[in-house]
DOMIPA-398566 format. One record per residue: x negated, y negated, z negated of N, C-alpha, C in turn; residue in three letters. Coordinates in steps of 0.001 Angstrom, whole numbers, padded with zeros to 6 digits, always signed. Example, Ala and Ser with C-alpha at 12.3 -4.5 7.8 and 13.67 -1.06 7.14 Angstrom:
# residues 2
-013190+005690-007800-012300+004500-007800-013200+003300-007800Ala;-012850+002250-007080-013670+001060-007140-012900-000030-007870Ser;
END
This chain:
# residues 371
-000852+001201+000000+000000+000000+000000-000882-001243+000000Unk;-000694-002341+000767-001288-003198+001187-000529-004385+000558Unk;-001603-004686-001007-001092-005612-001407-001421-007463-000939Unk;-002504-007689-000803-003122-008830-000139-003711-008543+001085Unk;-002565-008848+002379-003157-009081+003665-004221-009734+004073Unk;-005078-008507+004933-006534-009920+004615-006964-010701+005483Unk;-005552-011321+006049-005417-012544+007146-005394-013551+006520Unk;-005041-013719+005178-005118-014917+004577-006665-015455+003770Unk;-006514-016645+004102-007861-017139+003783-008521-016918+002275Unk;-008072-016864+001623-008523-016460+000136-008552-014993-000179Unk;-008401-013874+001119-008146-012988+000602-008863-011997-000202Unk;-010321-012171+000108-011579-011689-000576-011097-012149-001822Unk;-010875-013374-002503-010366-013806-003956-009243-012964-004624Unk;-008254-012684-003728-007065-011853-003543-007498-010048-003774Unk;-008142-009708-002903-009041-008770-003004-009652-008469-004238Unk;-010551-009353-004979-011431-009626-006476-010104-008622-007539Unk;-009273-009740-007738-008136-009651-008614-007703-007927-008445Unk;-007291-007398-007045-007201-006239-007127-007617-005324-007477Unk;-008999-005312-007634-009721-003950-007574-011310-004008-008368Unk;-011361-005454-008529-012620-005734-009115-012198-005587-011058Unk;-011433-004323-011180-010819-004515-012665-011775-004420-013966Unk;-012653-004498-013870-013969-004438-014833-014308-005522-014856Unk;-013959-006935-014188-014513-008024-014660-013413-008743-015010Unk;-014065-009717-015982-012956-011082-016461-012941-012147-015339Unk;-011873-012179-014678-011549-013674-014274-011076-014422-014475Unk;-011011-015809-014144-010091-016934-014268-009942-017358-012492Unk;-008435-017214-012662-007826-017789-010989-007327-019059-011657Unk;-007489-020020-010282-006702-021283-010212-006104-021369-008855Unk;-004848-021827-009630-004245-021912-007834-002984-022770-007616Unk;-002622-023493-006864-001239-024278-007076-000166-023527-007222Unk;+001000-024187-007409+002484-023476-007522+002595-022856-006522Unk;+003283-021674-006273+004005-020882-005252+002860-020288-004507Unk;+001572-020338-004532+000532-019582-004330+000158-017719-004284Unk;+001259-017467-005038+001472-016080-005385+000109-015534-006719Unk;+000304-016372-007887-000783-016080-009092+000130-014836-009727Unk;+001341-015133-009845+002384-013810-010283+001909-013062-009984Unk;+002417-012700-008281+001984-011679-007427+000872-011086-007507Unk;-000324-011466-007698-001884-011366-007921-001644-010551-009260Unk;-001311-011143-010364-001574-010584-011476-000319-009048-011340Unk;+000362-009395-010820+001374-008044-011320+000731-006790-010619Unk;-000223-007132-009369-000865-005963-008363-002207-005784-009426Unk;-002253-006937-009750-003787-006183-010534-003178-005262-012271Unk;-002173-005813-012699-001710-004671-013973-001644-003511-013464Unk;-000559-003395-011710-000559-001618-011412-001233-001143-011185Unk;-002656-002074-010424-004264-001240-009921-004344-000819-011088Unk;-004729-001657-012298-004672-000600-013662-004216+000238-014127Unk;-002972+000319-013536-002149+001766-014647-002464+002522-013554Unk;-002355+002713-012036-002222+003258-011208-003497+004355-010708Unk;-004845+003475-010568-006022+004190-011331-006761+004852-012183Unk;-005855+004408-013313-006033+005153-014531-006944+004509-015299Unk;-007484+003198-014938-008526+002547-015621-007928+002070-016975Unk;-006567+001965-017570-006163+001454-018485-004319+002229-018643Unk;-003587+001948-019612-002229+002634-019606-001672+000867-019824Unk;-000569+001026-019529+000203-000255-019903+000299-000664-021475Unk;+000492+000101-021857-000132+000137-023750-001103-000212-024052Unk;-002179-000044-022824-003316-000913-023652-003250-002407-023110Unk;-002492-003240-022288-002693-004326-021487-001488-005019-022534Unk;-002155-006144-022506-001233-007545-022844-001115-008539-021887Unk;+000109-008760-021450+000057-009974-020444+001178-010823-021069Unk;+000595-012380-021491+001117-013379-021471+001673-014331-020840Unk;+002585-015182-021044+002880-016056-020274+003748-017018-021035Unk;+004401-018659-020330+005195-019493-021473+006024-019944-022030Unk;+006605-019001-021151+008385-018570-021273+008694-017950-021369Unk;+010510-017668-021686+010803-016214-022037+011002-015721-021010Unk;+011756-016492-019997+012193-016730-018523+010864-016271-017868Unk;+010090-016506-017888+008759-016075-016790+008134-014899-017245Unk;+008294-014649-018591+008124-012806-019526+009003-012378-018718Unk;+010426-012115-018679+011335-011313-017938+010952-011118-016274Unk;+010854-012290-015655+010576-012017-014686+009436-011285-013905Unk;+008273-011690-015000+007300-010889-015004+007601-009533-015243Unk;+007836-009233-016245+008124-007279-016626+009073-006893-015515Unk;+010128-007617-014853+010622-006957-013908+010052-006680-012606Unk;+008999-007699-012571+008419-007083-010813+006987-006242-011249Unk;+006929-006328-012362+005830-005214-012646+006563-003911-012352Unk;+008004-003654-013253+008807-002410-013006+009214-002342-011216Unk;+009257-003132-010710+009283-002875-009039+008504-002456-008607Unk;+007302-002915-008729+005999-002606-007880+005429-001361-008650Unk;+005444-001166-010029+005490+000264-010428+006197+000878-009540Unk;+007190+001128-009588+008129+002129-008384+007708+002119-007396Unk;+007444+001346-006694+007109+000983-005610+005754+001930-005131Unk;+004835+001425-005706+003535+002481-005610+003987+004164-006023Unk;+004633+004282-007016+004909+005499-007589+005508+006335-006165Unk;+006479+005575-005760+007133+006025-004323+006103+006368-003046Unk;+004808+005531-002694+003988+005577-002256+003402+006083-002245Unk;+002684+007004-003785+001769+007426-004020+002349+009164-004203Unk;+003750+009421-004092+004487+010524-003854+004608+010821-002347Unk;+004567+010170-001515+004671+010383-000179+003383+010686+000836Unk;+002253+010211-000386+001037+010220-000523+000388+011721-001035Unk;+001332+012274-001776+000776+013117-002258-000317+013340-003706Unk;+000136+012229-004180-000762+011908-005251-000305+011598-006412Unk;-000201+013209-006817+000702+013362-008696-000604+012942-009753Unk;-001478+013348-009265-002024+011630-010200-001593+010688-010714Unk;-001005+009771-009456-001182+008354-009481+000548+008028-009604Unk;+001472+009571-009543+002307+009355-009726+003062+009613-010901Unk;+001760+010485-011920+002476+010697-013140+001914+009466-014116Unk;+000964+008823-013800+000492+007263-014382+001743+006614-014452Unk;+002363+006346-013026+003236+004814-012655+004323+005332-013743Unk;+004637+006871-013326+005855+007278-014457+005756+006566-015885Unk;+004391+007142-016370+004215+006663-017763+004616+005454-018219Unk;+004283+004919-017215+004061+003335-017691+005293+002940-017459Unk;+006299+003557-016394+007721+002757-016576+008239+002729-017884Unk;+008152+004497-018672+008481+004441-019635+008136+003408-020543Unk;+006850+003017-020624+005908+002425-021698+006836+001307-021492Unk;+007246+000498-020284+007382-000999-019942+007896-002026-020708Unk;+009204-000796-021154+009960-002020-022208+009539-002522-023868Unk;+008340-001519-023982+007929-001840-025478+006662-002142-025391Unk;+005925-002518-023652+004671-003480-023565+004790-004767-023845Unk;+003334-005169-024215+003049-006353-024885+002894-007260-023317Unk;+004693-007491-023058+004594-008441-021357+005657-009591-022265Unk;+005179-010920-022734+006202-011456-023433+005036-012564-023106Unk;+005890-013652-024338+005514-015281-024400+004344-015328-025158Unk;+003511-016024-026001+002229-016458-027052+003012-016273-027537Unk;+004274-016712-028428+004821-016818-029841+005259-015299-029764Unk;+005948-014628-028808+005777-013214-029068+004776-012520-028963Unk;+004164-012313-028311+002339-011708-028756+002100-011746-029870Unk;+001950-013323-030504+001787-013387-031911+002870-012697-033281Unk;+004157-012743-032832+005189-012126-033244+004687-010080-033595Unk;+004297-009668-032529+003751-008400-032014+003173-008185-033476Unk;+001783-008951-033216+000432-008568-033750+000914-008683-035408Unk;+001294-009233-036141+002419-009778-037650+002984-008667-037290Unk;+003863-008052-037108+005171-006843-037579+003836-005626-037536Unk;+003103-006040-036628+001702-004653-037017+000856-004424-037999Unk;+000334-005682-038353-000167-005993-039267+000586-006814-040431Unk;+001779-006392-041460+002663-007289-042192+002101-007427-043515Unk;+001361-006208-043835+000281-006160-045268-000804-007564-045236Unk;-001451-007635-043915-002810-008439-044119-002368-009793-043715Unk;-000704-010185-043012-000597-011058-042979+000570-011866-043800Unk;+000280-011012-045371+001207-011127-046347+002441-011579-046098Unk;+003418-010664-045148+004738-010789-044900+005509-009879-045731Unk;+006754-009323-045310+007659-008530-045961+007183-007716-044753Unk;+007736-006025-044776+007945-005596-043848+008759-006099-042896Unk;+009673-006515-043082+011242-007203-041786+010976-008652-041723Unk;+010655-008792-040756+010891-010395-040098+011762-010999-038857Unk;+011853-012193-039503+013608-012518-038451+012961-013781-038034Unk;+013016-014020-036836+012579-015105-036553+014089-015970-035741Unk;+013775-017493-036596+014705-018579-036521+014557-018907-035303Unk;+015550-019224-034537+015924-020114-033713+016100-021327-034104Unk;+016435-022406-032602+016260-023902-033186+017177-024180-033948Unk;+018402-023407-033695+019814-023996-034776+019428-023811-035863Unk;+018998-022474-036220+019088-021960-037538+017391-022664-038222Unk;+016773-022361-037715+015718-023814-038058+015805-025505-038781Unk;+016656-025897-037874+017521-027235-037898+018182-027332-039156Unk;+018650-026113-039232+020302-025842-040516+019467-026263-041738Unk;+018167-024799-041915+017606-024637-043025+017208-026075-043266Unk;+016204-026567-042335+015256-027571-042573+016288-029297-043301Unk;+017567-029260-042831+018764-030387-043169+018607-029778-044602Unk;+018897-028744-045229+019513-028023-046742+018199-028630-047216Unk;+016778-028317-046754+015778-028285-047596+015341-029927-047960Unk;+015555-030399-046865+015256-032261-046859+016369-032963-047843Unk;+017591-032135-047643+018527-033058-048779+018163-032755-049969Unk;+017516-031568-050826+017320-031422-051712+016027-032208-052001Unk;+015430-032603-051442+013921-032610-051611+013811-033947-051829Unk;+015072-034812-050852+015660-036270-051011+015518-036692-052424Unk;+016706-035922-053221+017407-035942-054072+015982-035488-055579Unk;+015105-034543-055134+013988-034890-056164+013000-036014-055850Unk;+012821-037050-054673+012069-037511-054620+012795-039048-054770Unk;+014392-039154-055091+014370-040752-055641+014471-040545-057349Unk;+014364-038848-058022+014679-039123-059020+013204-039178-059894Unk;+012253-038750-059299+010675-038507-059756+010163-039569-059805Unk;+009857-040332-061537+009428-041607-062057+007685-041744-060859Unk;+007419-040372-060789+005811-040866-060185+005916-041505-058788Unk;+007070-041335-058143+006661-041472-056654+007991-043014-056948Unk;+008198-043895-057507+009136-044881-058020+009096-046136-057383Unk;+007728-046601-057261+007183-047646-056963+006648-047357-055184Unk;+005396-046558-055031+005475-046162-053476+007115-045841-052939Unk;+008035-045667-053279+008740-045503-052512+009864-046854-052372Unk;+009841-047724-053260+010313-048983-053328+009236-049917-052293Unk;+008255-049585-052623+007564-050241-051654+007451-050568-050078Unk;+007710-048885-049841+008184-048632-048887+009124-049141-047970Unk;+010163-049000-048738+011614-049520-048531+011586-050732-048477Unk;+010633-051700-048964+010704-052960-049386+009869-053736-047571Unk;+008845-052724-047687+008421-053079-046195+009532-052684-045020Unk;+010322-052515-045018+011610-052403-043496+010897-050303-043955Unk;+010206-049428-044016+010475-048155-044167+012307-047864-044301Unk;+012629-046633-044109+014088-046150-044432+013363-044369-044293Unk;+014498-044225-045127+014358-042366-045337+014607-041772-043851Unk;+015189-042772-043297+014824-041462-041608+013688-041591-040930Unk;+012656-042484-041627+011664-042692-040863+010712-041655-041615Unk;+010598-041745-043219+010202-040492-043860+010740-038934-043355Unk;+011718-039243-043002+012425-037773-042207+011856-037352-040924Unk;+011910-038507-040225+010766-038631-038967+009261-037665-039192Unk;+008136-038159-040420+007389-037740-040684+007350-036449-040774Unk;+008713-036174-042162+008600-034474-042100+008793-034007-041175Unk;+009269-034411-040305+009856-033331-039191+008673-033151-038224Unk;+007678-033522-038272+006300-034132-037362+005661-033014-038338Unk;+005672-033288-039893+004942-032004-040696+005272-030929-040634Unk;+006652-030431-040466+006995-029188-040436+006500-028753-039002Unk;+006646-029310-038139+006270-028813-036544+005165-028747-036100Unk;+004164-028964-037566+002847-028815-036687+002077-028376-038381Unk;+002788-027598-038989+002552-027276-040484+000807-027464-041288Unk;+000235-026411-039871-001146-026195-039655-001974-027970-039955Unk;-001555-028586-039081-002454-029703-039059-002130-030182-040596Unk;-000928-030492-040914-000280-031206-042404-001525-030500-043351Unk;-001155-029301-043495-002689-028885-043980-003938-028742-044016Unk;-004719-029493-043222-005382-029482-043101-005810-031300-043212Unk;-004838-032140-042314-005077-032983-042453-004392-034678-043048Unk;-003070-034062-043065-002600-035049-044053-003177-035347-045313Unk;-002604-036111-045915-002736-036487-047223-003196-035444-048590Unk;-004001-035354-049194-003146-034112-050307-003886-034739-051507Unk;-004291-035781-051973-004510-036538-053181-003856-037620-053689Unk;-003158-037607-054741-001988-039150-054807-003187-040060-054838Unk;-002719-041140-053983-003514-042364-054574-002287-043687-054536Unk;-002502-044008-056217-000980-045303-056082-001497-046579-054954Unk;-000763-047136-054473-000765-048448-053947-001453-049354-055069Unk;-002486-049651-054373-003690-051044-055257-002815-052298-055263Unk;-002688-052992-056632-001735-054021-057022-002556-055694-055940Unk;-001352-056017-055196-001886-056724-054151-001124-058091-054144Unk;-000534-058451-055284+000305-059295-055521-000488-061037-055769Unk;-002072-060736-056609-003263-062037-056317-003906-062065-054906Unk;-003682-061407-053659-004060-061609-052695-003508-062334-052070Unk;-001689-061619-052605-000341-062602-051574-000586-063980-052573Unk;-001157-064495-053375-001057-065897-054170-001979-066795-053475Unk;-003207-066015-053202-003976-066738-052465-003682-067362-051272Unk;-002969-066050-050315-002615-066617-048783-001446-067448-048853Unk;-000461-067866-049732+000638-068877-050473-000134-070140-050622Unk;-001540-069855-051576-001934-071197-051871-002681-071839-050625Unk;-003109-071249-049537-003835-071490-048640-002547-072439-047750Unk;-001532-071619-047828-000775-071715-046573+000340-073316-047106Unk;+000161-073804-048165+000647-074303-048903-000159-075859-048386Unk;-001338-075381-048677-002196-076421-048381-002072-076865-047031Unk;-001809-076310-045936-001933-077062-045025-000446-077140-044419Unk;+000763-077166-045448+001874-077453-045507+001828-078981-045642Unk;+000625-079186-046423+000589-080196-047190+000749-081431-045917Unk;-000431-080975-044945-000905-082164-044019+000101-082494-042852Unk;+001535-082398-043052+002610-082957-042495+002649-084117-042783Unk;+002273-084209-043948+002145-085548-044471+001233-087004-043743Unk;+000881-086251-042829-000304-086692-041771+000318-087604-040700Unk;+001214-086396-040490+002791-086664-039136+003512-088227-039345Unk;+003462-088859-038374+004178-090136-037802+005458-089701-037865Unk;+006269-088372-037585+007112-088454-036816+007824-087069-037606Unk;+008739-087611-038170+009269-086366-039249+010224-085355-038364Unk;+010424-085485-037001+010867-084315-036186+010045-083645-035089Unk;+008776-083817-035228+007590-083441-034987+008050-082161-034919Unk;+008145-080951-034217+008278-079951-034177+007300-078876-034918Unk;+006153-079201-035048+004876-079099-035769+005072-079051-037044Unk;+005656-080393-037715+006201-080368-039217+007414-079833-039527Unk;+008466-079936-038415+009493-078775-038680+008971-077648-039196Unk;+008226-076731-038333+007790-075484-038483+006416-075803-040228Unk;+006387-076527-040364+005560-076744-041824+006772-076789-042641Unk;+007488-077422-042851+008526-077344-043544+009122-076010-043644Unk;+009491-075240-042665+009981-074081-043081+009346-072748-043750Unk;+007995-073130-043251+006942-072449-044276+006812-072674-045755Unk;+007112-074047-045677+006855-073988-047356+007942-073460-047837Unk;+009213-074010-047616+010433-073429-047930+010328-071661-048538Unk;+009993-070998-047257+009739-069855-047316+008535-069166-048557Unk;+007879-070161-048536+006527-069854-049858+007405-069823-051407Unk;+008257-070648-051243+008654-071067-052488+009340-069843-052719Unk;+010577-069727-051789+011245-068416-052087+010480-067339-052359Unk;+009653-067009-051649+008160-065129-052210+007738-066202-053643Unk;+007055-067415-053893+006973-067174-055001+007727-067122-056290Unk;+009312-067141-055946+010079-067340-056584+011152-066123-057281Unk;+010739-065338-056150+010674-063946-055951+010583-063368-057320Unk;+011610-062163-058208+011649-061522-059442+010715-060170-059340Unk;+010212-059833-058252+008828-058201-058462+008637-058725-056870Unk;+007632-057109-057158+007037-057098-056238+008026-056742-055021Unk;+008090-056414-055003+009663-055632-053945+010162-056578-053564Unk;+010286-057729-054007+011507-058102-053089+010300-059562-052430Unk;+009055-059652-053111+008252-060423-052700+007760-059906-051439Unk;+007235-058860-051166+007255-057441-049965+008185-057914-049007Unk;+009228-057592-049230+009976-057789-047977+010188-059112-047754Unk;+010282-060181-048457+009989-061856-047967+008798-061513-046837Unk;+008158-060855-047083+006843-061283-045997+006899-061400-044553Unk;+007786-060114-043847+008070-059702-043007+009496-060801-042078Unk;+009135-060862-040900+010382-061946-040156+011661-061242-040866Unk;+011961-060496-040768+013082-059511-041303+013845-060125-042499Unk;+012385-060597-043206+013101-060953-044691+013148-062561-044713Unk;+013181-063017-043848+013290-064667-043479+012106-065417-043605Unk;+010909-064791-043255+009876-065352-042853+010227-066139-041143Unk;+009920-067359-041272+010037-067852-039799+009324-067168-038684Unk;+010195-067357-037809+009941-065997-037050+008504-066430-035786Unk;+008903-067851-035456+008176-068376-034341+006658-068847-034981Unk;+005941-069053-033994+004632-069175-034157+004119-070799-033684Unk;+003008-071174-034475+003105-072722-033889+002298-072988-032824Unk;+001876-072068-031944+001555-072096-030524+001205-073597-030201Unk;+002056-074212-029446+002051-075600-028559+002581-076973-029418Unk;+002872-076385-030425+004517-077195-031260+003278-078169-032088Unk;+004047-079738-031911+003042-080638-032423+002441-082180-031351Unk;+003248-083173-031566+002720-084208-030204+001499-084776-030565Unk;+000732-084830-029810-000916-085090-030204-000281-086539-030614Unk;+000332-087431-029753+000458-088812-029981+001085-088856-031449Unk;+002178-087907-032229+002307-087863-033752+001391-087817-034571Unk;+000652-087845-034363-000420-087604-035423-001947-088207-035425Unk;-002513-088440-035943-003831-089721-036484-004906-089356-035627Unk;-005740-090257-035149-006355-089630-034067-007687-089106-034682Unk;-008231-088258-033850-009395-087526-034649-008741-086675-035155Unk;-007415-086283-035468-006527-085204-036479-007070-083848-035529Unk;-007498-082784-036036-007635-081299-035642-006329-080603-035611Unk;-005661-080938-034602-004421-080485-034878-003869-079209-033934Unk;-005176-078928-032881-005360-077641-032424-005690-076577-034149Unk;-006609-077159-034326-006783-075995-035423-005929-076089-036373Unk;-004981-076825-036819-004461-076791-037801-003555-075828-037209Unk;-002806-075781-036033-001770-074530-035312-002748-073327-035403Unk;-004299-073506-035271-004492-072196-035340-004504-071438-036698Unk;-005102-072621-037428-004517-071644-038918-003268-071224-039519Unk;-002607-072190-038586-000995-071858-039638-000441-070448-038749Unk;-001116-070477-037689-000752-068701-037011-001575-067543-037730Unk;-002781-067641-037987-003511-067027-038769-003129-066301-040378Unk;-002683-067601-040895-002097-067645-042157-000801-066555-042045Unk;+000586-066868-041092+001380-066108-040786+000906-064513-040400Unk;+000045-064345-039633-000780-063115-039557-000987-062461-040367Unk;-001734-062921-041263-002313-062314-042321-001156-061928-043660Unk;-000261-062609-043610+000885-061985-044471+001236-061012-043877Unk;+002025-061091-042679+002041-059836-042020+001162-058773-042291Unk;+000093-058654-041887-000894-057820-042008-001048-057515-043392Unk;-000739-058143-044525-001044-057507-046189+000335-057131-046290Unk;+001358-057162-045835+002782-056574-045757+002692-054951-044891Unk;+001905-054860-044077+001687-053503-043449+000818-052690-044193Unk;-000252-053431-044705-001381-052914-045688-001027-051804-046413Unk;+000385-053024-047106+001177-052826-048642+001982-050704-048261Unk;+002695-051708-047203+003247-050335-046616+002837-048975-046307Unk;+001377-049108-045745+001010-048186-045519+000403-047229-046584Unk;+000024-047706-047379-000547-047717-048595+000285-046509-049480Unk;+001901-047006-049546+003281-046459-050029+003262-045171-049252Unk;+003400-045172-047764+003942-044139-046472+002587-043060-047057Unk;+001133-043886-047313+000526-042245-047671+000136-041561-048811Unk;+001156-042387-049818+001374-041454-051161+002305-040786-050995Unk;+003075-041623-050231+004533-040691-050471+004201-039416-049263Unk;+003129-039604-048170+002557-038726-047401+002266-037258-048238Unk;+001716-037881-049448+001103-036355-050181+002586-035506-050528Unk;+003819-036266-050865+004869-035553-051192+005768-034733-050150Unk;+005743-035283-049053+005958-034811-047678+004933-033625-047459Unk;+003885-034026-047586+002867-032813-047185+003436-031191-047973Unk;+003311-031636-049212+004344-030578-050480+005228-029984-050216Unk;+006195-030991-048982+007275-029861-049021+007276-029387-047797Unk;+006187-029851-047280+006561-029176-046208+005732-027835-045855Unk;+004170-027578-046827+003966-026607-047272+005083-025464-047779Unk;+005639-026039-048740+006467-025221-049849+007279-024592-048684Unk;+007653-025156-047977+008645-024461-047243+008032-023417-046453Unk;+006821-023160-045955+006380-022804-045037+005773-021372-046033Unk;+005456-021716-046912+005442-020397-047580+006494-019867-048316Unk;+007753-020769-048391+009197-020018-048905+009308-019078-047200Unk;+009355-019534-046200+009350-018552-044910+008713-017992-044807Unk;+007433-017769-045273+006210-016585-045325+007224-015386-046422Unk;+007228-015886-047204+007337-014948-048203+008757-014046-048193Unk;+009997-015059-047352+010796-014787-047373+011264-013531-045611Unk;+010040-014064-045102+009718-012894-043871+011161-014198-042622Unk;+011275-015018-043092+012173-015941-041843+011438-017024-040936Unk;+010820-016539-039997+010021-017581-039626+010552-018528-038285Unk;+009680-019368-038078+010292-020148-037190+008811-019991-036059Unk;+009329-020875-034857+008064-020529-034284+006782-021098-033976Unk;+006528-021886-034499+005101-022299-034844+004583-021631-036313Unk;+005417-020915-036947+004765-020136-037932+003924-018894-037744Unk;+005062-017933-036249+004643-016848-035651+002990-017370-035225Unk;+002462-018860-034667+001185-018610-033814+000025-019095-035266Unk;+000495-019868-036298-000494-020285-037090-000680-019063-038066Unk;+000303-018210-038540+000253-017395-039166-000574-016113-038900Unk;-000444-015954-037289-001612-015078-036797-003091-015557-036628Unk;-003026-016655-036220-004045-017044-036308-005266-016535-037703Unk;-003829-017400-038783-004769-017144-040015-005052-015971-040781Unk;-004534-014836-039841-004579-013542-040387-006078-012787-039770Unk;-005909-013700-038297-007397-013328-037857-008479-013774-038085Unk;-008491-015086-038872-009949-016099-039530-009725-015074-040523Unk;-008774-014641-041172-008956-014602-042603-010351-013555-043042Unk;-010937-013824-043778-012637-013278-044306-012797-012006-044619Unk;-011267-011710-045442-010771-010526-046432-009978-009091-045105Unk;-008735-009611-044392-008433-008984-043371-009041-009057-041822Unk;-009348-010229-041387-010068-010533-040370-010494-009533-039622Unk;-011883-009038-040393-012307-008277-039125-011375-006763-038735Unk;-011037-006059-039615-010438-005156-039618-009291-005280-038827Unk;-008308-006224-038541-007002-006445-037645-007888-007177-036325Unk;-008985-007690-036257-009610-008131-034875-010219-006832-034204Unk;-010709-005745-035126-011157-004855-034607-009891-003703-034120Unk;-008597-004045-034737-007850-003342-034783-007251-003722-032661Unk;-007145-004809-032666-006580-005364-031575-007324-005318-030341Unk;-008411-004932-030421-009651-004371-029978-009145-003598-029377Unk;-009369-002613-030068-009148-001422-029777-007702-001156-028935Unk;-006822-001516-029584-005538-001277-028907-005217-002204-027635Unk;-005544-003149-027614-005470-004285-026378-006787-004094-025412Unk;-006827-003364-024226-008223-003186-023744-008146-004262-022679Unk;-007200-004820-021984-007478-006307-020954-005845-006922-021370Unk;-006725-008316-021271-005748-009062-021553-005389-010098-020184Unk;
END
């Protein structure tokens, strides 16, 4: 059977893939190229030769949709040769293809998260599971993960330690769906959260003599309206509403509500003094380019110790997020319900691991002879 016609220009490459089954390759090739095709003739050269059984081959792929389709034209072209190789005369090659039909439906021809799925129900001791594992779909994923966040809500406005970062928070424009946002970023990528989020509280550094300073600064050159000819000076408008605004943050009962004064949100003037200012208003020799540039500067820099403040809050309260979103990930370890980024980190870490490691790498070895 003449799988790659060798009228086509790559067919020596085509050729390789077939029959050259003792070496590792890597093909590249555009869409609709026939890479399927290639690989499904080179699994039957394998079973068909006898160089390997379908039991020992793993073939991946990144869908479930392209797994199915795959195992089904493998089961064609199995037949196919089997039919061939009977007309051929060759109970050899025809009690192989048999085998392997049988084998087909319980070969390792699936997605990464099933591969990884595979290798866990084989190994459930070293990758401290239960024996039975159920793996979640997105609904049932979704469901759990809503039950676990409302509870987790509900300990994290009542916990005196996390009181202040999380007022803070809130105080900078933060809201709990943006913390929800986060977890949901931690749970979906669990691996990294551990490794690289947060995992030491550190409180927010008291920043309340910094905001006095940039008040008294900004105060001061509130002052030099006083300079202005022309009390609708657009220039001293916008000075005027600054001070206004100073008075209110310093007038302000905590920190919290001084926090959110900072931000346009909380009636900080919103515009910037750019152009605003008639040179002819004002005394000549007056620096009144720079005086717009400081009073933008000044506005800046509140801003900027208002994000500081915030961020400061987002990665304490980071370490508590990190917590649960651990906790959860080993309530699904333990509880054998996984979801599917658990199936690929969980194998993973069964194969670093120091203690099981080599023994399940050597194990997969052995049983997986081309992948």
């Amino acid at each position: 059977m003449t799988l790659f016609p060798p009228d086509q220009p790559d067919a020596d490459a085509r050729h390789r893939i077939a029959h050259d089954l003792d070496e590792t390759l890597f093909v590249e090739a555009g869409a609709g190229s026939g890479k399927t095709h290639a690989l499904v003739g080179r699994i039957v050269a394998l079973v068909a030769t006898g160089t390997a059984t379908l039991s020992e081959l793993a073939a991946i792929t990144f869908t479930e949709k392209a797994a199915a389709e795959l195992r089904d034209r493998v089961r064609r072209s199995l037949a196919d040769v089997r039919t061939a190789a009977w007309a051929d005369g060759d109970d050899t090659a025809v009690a192989r293809c048999s085998a392997a039909l049988d084998e087909l439906d319980s070969a390792a021809i699936g997605t990464l998260h099933g591969f990884a799925q595979r290798i866990l129900v084989e190994h459930p001791i070293e990758a401290g599971l239960p024996p039975r594992v159920e793996v979640l779909d997105e609904v049932a994923s979704a469901v759990a993960f809503e039950d676990r966040w409302s509870s987790f809500v509900d300990e994290l406005l009542a916990d005196p330690a996390v009181e202040r970062p999380l007022l803070l928070a809130t105080a900078a424009g933060a809201r709990l769906t943006a913390l929800r946002a986060i977890a949901v970023a931690f749970g979906e990528n669990w691996d990294l959260a551990l490794d690289q989020a947060p995992s030491v509280a550190v409180e927010p550094e008291p920043w309340e003599d910094r905001l006095t300073d940039l008040l008294d600064e900004l105060d001061g050159l509130c002052a030099d309206d006083a300079n202005c000819t022309d009390e609708a000076d657009r220039l001293v408008l916008l000075l005027g509403e600054l001070r206004e605004w100073s008075a209110r943050v310093r007038a302000a009962g905590d920190e919290y509500t001084r926090l959110s004064l900072l931000g346009t949100d909380g009636g900080r003037p919103r515009f910037r003094a750019g152009r605003r200012g008639q040179r002819a208003n004002w005394p000549p020799g007056h620096d009144l380019a720079g005086l717009r540039e400081r009073v933008d500067d000044l506005t800046d820099r509140c801003e900027a110790l208002r994000n500081e403040v915030a961020l400061a809050a987002v990665e304490r309260l980071a370490v508590e997020l990190r917590r649960f979103t651990l906790a959860a990930a080993a309530e699904r370890r333990d509880e054998g319900r996984l979801e599917f980024h658990d199936l690929l980190v969980l194998a993973r870490q069964m194969l670093r691991d120091p203690v099981h490691g080599p023994a399940v790498r050597a194990a997969l070895h052995d049983k997986y002879r081309r992948l």
